[in-house]
N, C-alpha and C positions, 0 to 999 in steps of 0.2 A: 504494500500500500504506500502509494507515494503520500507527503508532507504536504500541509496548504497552509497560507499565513491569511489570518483573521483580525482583520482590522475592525476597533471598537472608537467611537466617538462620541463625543457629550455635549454637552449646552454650554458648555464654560471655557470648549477650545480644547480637552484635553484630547489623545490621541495613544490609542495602545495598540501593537502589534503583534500577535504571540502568533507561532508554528503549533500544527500540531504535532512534531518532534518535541515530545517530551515539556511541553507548554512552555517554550524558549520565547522572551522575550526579546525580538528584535527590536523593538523601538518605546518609549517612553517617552512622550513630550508632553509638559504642563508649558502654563502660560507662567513667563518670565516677570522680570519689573515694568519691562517696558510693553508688555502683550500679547508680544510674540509667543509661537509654541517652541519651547526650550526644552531641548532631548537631557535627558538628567540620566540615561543608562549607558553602561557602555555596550558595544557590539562587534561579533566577525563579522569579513564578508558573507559569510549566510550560516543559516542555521547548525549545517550539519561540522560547521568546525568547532561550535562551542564547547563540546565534549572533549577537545584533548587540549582546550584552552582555560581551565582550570570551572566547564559544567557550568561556563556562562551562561545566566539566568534561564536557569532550567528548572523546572519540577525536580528533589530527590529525594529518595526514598528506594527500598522499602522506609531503610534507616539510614539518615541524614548522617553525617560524620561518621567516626572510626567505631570500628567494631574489634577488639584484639585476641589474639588467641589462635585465629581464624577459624570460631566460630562460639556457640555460646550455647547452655546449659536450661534447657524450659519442662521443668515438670519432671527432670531426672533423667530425659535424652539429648544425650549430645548432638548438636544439630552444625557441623559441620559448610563455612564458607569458605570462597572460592577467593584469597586475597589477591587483593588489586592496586595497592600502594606499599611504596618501599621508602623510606625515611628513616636517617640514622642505621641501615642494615636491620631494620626492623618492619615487618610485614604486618601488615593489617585487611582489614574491609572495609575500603571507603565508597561511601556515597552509594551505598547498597551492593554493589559486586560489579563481576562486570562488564555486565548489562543491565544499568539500574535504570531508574522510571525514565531519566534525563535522555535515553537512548528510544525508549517506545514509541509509537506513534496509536498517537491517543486519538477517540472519539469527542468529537467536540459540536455543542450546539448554543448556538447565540437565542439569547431574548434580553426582554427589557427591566431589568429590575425595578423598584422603586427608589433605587439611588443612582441609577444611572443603566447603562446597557453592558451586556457581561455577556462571559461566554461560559461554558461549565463543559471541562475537559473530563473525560471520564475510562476507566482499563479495569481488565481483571489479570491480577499477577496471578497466575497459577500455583498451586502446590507446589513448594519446593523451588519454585523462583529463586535463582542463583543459592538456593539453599534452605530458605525461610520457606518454614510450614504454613500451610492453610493455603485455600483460594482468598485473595484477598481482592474486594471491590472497590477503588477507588474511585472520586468525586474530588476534583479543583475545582472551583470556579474564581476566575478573576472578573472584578465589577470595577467598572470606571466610574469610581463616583464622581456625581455631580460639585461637590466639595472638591475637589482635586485631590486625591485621594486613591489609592491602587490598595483594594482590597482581595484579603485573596482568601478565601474559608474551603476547609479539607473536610472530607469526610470518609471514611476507611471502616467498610466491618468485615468480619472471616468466619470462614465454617469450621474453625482449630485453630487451639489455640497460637498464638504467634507475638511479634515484635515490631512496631511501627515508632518513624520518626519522622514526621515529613515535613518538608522544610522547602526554598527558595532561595534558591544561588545567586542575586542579582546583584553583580558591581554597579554600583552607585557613584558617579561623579557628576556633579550638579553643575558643572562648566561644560556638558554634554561629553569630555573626553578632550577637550582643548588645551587641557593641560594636568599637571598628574595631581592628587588630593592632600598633599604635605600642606597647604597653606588653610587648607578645609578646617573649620573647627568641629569638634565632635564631644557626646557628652551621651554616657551610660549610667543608665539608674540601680546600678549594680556597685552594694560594697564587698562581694565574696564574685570570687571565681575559682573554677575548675584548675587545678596545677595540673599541668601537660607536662611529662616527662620525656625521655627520649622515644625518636619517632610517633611524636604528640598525643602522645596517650597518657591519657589521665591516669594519676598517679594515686587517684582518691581521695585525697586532700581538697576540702575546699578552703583558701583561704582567703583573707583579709585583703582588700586593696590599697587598703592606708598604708600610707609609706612609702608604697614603690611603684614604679612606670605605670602599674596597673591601674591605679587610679584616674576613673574618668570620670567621676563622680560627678564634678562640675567641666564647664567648657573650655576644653584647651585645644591648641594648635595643635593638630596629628603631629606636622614634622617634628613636633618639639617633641613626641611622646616617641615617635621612633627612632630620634638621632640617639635616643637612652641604648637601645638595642645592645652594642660593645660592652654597656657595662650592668645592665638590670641581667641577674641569670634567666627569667619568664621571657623577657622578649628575645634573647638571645637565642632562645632554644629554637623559638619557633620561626625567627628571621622577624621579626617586626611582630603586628598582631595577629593571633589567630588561635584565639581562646575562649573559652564556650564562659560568661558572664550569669552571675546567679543575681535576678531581679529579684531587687528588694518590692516584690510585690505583696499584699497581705488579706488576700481574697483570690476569689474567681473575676474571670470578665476582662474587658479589653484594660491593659496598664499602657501608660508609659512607658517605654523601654530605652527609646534611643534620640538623639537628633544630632543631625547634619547642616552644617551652616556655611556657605559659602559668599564670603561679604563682596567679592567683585563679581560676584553675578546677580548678585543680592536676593538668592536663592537659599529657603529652608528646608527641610523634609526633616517630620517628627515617625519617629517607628512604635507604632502599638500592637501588641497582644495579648495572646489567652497565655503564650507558653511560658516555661520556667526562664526560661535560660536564653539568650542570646549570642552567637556566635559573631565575633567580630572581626573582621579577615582583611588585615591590610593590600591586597594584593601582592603580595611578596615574589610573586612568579609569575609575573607578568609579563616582564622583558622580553621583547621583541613578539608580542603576542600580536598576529595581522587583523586589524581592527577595519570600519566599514569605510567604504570609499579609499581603499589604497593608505589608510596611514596604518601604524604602529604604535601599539600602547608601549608603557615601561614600567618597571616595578612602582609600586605604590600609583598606578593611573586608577585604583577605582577600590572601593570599600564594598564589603560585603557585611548586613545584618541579619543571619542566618536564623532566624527564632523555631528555639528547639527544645527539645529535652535535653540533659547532657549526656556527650558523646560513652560509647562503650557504656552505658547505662545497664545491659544485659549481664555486664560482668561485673560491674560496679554495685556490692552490696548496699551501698550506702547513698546511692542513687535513687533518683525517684523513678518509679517503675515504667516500663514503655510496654509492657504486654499489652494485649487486645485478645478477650475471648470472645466466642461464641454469643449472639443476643447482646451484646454491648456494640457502642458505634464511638469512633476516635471521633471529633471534632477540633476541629483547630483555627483559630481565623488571625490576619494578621492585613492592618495596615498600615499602610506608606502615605503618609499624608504632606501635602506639599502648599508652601506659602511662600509670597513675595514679601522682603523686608525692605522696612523705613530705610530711606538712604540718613536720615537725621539720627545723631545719636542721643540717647537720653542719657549716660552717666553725667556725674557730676565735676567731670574736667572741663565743661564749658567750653570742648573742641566739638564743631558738628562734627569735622572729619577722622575724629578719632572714633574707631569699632572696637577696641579692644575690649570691650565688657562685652561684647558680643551677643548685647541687646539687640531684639529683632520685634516687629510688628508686625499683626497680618493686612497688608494693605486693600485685598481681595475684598469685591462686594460682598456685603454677607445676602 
């Protein structure tokens, strides 16, 4: 079955493009400061290169991030996967095996929602899918809301029991890709994260981000948080960012999780969900990655906010659980909401042209 790309549009100018290869977003564009539609994703020349360019804004699953061991223990059998990444001489299961959802070609049908017009992607992974028990039914739907706004809500149940993580690989650069995200400021509502050890597997350790590069609690400059890299041992391991973040959230329902600020394009995007955890992925292996219309991205051209359960969760006793049985339904929803910021600054330096507090406004009609 060949791939077909499904173009969605709204009342507010926004504009979404997804394949149905593995529900690959090729295109992303809100309205800028100035009104224009302003691409905030990045992208290959087409769909089918995004898979060996680090699963560019793809659907993945079954289970999103690493899985160690190669494979993992449910109900007292050993259920056996097929590793697909190597790091540190250390082998794992990334990004579900390897042929995971970001590789399938999905069923896809457009309608009209009440927040905008969406499309709702849909597959059945069979028993035993690169390893993982159960027929498992899968449901994405991405909605362009009317808000400006990229929502995306999963839904997953199986006939046996099994393991689901499903997640959204999109590098995010709000300069559309014109230049790489070190100047981007960023800010994670997370004071614990996941310690990744060698070949970035959690070590089961959650800790603390006081104190050290981890810390994004409030908003700082990416390049300042990466140039740390040589001397913090977390980001060193991992080459910059790419650490699964534990949301100080304290209920159910959509939180806070993340935001991205870009003051010369005078572009926001706030990241909300239902999930635990947050993966935060500076692009780190990006270099020389062939991006759309003939150019070339470079390390750190694009962020990823990967909203998950945490990684190796199957093997990790002290993780929070990712099973799925029988008569229960996984739900998951997560959006990408996006604003134009005041060019005026409100701090108290009495510089307009000073941003450093990295106050922003939403200027958008409400």
């Amino acid at each position: 079955m060949k791939s077909k790309i499904i173009t969605l549009k709204n009342e507010s100018g926004c504009e979404l493009r997804a394949s149905t290869l593995g529900g690959i977003v090729t295109s992303l564009k809100m309205p800028g400061a100035n009104g224009e539609k302003h691409e905030v994703l990045l992208a290959g020349p087409r769909p089918e290169s995004h898979h060996e360019h680090g699963y560019m804004n793809a659907i993945i699953g079954r289970v999103g991030n690493r899985i160690s061991g190669g494979g993992f223990m449910l109900d007292g059998v050993w259920h056996p996967l097929e590793t697909n990444s190597v790091n540190s001489k250390i082998r794992c299961t990334l990004h579900g095996g390897n042929v995971g959802f970001d590789q399938k070609i999905w069923d896809a049908e457009t309608f009209v929602s009440p927040d905008g017009p969406a499309v709702a992607f849909s597959t059945l992974s069979p028993h035993m899918d690169q390893g993982f028990p159960g027929n498992l039914f899968v449901r994405v739907v991405y909605t362009l809301c009317n808000s400006c706004a990229w929502r995306i809500d999963y839904l997953a149940t199986t006939d046996a029991p099994t393991v689901v993580n499903l997640t959204q690989h999109a590098y995010f650069n709000l300069s559309g890709g014109k230049r790489d995200i070190r100047d981007s400021l960023v800010q994670v509502s997370a004071s614990r994260f996941t310690e990744a050890g060698p070949g970035l597997i959690p070590t089961g350790k959650i800790l603390p981000v006081a104190n050290t590069a981890m810390d994004l609690t409030e908003c700082v400059r990416l390049g300042d948080v990466l140039d740390q890299a040589k001397k913090d041992p977390h980001l060193k391991t991992a080459g910059g960012l790419d650490h699964n973040f534990v949301l100080d959230r304290h209920g159910p329902g959509l939180f806070e999780a993340a935001a991205l600020l870009d003051l010369e394009e005078g572009l926001a995007m706030r990241v909300f969900t239902t999930e635990p955890g947050v993966q935060v992925y500076s692009g780190n292996f990006l270099e020389g990655t062939p991006a759309r219309g003939g150019a070339v991205y470079h390390r750190n051209h694009g962020i990823c906010f990967e909203t998950q359960h945490a990684p190796d969760s199957p093997n990790q006793a002290g993780f929070e659980s990712i099973r799925l049985d029988p008569g229960q339904t996984y739900r998951s929803t997560t959006v990408y909401a996006f604003e134009t910021l005041e060019e005026q600054c409100d701090c108290d330096c009495g510089d307009d042209d000073c941003c450093d507090c990295g106050c922003h406004h939403d200027k958008r009609d409400k």
